[in-house]
C-alpha positions in Angstrom: 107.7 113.5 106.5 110.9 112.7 106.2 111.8 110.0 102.8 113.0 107.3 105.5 109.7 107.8 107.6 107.5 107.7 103.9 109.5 104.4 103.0 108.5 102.9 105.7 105.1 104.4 105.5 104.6 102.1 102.0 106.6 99.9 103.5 103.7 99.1 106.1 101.0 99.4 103.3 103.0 96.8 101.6 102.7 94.2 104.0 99.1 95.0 104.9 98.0 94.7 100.9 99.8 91.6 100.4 98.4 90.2 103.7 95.6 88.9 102.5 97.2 87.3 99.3 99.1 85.2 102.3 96.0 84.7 104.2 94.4 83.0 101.3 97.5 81.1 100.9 97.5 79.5 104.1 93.8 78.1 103.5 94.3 76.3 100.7 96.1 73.6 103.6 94.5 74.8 107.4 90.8 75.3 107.4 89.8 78.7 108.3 88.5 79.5 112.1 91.5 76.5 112.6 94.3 79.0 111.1 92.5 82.3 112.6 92.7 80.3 116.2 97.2 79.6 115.3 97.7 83.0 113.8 96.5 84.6 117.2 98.7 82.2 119.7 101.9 83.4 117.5 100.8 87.2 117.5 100.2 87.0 121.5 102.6 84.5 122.1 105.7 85.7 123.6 104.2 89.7 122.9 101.8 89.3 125.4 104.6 88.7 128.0 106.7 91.7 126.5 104.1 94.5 126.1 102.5 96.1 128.1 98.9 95.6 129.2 96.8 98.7 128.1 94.9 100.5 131.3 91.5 99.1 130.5 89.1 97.0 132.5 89.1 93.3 131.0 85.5 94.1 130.2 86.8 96.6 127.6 89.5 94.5 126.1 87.3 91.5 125.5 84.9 93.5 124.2 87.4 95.1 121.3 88.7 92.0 120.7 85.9 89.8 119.8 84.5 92.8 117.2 87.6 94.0 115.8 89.7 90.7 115.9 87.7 87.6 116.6 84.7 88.8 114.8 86.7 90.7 111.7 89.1 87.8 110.9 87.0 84.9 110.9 84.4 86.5 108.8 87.2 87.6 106.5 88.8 84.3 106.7 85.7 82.9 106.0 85.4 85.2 102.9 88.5 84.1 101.4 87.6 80.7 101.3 84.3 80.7 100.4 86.1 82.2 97.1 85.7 85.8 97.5 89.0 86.9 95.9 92.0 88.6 98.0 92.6 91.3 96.3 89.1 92.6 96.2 88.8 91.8 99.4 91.2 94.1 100.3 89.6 97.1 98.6 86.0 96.2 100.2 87.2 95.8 103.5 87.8 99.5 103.7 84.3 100.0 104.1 84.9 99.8 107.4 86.1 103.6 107.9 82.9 104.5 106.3 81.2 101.8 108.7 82.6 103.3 111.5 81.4 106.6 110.8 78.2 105.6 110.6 77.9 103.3 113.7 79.8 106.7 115.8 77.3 109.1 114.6 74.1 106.4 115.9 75.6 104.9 119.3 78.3 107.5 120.4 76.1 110.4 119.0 79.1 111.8 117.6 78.0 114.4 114.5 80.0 113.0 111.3 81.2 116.3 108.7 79.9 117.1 105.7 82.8 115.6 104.0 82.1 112.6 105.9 78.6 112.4 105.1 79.6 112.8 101.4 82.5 110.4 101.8 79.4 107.7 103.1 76.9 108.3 100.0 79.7 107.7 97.5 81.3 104.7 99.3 77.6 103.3 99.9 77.5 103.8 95.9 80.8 102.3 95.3 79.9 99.2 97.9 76.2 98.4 95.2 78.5 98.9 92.4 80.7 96.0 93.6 77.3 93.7 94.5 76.2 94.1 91.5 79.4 93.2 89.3 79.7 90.6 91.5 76.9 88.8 91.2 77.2 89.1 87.3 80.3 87.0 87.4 79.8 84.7 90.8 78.2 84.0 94.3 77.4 87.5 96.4 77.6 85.2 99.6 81.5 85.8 100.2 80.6 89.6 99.7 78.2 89.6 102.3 80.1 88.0 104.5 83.1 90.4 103.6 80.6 93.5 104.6 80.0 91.7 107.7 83.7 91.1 108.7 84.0 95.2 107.8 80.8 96.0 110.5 82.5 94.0 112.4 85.6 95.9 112.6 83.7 99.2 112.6 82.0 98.3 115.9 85.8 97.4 117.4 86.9 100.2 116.0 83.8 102.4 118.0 84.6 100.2 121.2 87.7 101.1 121.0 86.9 104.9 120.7 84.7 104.4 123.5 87.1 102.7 126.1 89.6 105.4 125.4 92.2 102.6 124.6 94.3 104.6 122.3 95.5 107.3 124.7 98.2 106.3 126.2 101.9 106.1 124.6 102.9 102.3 122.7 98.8 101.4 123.2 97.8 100.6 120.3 100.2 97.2 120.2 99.1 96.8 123.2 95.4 96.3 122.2 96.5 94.7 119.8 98.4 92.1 121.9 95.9 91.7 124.5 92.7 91.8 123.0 93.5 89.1 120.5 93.9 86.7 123.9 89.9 86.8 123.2 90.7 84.5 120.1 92.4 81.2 120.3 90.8 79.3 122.6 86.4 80.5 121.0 88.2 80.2 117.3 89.5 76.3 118.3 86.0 75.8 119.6 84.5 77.0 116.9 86.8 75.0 114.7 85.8 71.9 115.9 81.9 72.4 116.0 81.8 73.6 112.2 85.1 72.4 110.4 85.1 69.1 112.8 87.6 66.8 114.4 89.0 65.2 111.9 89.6 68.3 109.4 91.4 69.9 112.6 93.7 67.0 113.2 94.4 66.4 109.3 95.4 70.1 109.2 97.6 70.1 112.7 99.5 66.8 111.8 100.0 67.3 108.3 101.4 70.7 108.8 102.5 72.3 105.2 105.2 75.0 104.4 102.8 77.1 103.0 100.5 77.0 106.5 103.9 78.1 108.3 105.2 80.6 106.1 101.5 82.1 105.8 101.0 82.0 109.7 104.7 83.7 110.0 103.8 86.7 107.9 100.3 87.7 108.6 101.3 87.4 112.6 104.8 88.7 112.4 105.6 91.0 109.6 101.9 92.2 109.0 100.5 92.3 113.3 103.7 93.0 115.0 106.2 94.6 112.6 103.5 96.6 111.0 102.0 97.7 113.9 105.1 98.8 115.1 106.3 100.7 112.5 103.0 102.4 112.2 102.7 103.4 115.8 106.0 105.0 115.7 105.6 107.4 112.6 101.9 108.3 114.4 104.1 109.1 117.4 107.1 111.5 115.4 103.7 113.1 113.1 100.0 114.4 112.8 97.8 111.7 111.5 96.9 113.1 108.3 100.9 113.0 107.4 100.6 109.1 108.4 97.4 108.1 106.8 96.9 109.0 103.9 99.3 105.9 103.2 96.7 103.1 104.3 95.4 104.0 101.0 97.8 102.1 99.2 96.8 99.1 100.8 94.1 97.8 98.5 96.4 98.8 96.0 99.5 96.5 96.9 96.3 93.9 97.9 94.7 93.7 94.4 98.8 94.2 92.4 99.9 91.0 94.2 96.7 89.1 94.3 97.2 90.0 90.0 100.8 88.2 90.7 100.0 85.7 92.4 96.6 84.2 91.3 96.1 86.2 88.5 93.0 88.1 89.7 91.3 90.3 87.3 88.5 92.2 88.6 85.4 92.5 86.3 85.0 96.3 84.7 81.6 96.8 87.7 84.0 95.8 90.3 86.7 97.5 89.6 84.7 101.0 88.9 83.0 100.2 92.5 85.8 99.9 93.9 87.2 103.0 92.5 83.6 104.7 93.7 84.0 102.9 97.1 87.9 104.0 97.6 87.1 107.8 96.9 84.3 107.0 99.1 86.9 106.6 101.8 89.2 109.6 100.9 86.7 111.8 100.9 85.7 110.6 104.5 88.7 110.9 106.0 90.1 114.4 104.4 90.3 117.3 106.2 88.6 120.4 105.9 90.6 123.8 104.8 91.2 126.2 108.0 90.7 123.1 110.4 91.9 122.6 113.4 95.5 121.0 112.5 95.9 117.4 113.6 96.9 116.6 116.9 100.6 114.4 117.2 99.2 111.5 118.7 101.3 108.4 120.4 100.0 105.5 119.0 97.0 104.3 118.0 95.1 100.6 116.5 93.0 97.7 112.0 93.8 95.0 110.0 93.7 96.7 113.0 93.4 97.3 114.7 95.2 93.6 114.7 97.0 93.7 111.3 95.7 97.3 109.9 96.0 101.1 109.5 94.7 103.5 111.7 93.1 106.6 110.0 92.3 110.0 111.9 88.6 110.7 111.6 87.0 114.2 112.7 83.7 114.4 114.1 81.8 117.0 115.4 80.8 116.5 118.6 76.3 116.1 119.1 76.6 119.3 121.7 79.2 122.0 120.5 82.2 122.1 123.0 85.3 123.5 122.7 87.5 120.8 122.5 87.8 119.1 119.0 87.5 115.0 119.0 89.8 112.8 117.0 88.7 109.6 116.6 91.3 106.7 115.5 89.7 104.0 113.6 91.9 101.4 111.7 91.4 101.6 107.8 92.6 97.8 106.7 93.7 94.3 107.3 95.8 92.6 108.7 94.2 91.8 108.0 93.8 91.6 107.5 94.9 89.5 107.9 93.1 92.4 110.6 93.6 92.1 107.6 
């Protein structure tokens, strides 16, 4: 790549890792399916009116976007304020790739690699590591919920597979966009039925820079201007030149969540994660004498709504000649998403 194109690259990871650092931000003053329901008016609000509407049935779009955005971000949100901390979060999270393996390999009978396989088993190990630190030191709820948000994704990221959604040039914004019209108006509902009336009305007239600022950066610079710059390097190169960056997302996630709220992971976690990261490079390397990777378009991550994409090879359940690539989003936006 060329040193513009790999700025930009860590760039993206930047604003993904730090992502979640601003999500938790914003819920220390909105509650949490409340700010999921704003964040998704500002991403699709005016973008839905200036990009283009993917060719998929409606079906198909509401589908992806109640898994990999509705489904994803208010588990995650929910995470983050039940106390599970942001910079972990945005290690764990990236068991989603492995997630997504897994989930291909059962419903789309899609034969994962050995690599793959391997990349699973250590990830799996890495994922108890983290448990088990964790409930050493504090609650495993926010965890579980966490790993929920991240099968969540996984099976938005296998509808998405599915559908065929990521084919066509610029179409990955645009699921992006117009799946996330699936959000608002359940997330309100949802809002008002758990965190209640009055907790909704305190947040929306007593509206707090932090809320703003948070809302502007996980919709704008982390959705839109991430997503964009990420489509466009997966258009000009292969996806294993483009990918290999989402794994500096967790680490710009756990160096600013250290910044900001001085988050120290425990020696477990930390060594989990480590187990569960490698876990996730393994799964997405390439074998030697492959077939190289395709230059694809665009693709979706957090994220999908606020995430990477990663390029994952699988071997089809009857041998053909054609090669799949599967594009799955690897983290945040996002995590918020990401």
């Amino acid at each position: 790549m060329r040193r513009r194109d790999s700025a930009l690259a860590v760039l993206v990871a930047l604003l993904w890792g730090t992502n979640f650092v601003a999500i938790r931000t914003g819920l220390d003053s909105v509650p949490p399916l409340l700010f999921l329901a704003v964040r998704f008016v500002v991403v699709c609000v005016p973008a839905v009116f200036l990009v283009r509407r993917p060719v998929l049935p409606w079906r198909d779009l509401a589908l992806i976007g109640l898994f990999t955005s509705l489904g994803q971000f208010a588990l995650l949100y929910l995470a983050l304020h039940l106390g599970m901390p942001p910079g972990l979060s945005s290690l764990v999270l990236q068991a989603q790739v492995l997630l997504t393996v897994v989930i291909a390999a059962v419903w789309l009978r899609e034969r994962p690699s050995a690599l793959q396989r391997a990349g699973v088993a250590l990830g799996g190990a890495g994922l108890l590591t983290i448990a088990v630190g964790r409930g050493l030191s504090a609650p495993v709820l926010p965890l579980v919920v966490l790993v929920l948000a991240a099968v969540s994704w996984a099976v938005g990221n296998v509808l998405t597979r599915r559908a065929g959604a990521l084919t066509a040039p610029g179409a990955g914004l645009g699921v992006t966009v117009w799946s996330g019209l699936v959000v608002p108006v359940p997330a309100l509902a949802l809002s008002l039925v758990v965190e209640g009336p009055a907790a909704v009305g305190a947040a929306l007239t007593h509206v707090q820079w932090q809320a703003v600022a948070s809302t502007a950066y996980t919709a704008w610079l982390s959705s839109l201007v991430g997503y964009g710059i990420w489509n466009t390097l997966l258009a000009r190169y292969p996806v294993a030149k483009v990918t290999p960056f989402a794994m500096l997302v967790p680490v710009f996630g756990m160096a600013a969540a250290a910044v900001a709220f001085g988050e120290r992971p425990h020696a477990l976690e930390l060594v989990g994660g480590l187990v569960l990261l490698a876990g996730v490079g393994v799964a997405v390397a390439r074998r030697r004498g492959g077939t190289p990777d395709p230059v694809v378009p665009a693709s979706t991550a957090e994220q999908a709504l606020t995430s990477p994409v990663v390029a994952v090879d699988v071997e089809p359940a009857t041998r053909s000649a054609l090669e799949a690539t599967d594009l799955v989003e690897l983290a945040p936006t996002p995590s918020p998403r990401a």
